[in-house]
C-alpha positions in Angstrom: 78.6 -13.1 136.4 79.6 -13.3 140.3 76.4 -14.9 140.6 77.4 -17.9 139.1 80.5 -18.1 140.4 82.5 -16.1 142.8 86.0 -16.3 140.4 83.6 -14.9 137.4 82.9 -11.5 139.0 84.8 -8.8 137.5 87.3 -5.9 138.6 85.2 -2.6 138.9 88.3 -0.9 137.4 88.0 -3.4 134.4 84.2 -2.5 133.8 85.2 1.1 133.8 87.3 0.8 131.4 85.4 -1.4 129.0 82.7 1.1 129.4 84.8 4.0 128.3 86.0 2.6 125.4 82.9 1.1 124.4 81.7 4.6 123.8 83.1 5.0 121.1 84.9 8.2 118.8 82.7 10.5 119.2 83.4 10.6 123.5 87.2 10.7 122.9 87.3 14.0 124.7 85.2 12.6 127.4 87.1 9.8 128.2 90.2 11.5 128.1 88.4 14.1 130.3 87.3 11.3 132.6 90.0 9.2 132.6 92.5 12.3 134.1 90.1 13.5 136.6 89.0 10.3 138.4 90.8 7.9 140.2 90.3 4.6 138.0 92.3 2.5 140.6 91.8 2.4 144.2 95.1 4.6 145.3 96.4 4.6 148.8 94.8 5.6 151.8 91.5 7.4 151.5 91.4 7.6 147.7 87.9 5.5 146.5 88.7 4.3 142.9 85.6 6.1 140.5 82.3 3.6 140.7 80.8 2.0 137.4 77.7 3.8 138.9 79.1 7.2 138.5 81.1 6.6 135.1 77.9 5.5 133.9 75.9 8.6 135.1 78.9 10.9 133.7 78.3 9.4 130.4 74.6 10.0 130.7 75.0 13.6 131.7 77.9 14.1 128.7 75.3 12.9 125.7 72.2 14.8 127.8 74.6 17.9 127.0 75.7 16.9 123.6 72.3 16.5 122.6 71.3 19.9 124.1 74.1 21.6 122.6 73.3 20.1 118.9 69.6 21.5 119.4 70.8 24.8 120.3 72.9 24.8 117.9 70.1 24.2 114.8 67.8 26.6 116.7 70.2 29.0 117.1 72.3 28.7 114.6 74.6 31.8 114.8 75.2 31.5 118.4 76.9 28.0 117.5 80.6 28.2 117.7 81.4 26.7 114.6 78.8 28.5 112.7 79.9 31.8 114.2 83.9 31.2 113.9 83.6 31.9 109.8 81.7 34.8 110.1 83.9 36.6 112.4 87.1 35.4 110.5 85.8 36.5 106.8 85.1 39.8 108.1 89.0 40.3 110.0 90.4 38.9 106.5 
């Protein structure tokens, strides 16, 4: 949008933003993750405010290990937590 016009272009910490809560419900945890980790606005000094470049890469590495985990998890599916949780409770109870 800067390219048509200098006043279109955007504030990087808006496109962050946008970005995160674009992802929707199922990166909740993420963002909240994200969002307490990383410096969303430029702060004083020698604090860099978090790129779009690397929000977008986190993103990418979070659903590269949310995929992997839901494989593992059909493969192997009494090493999943959630599978595995019942079976050790019904045998305490």
């Amino acid at each position: 949008m800067a390219e048509l016009h200098p006043s279109l272009k955007l504030p990087e910490p808006f496109i962050v933003q946008k970005f995160l809560q674009g992802l929707g419900s199922g990166y909740e945890v993420f963002q909240t993750t994200f969002n307490q980790t990383h410096d969303i606005i430029p702060g004083d000094g020698d604090e860099a405010a978090v790129t779009f470049n690397a929000t977008s890469l986190a993103a990418i590495n979070e659903e590269r290990r949310t995929i992997s985990e839901q494989m593992l998890s059909v493969k192997y599916p009494l090493l999943s937590y959630q599978s595995f949780q019942p079976q050790i409770l019904s045998r305490l109870g």
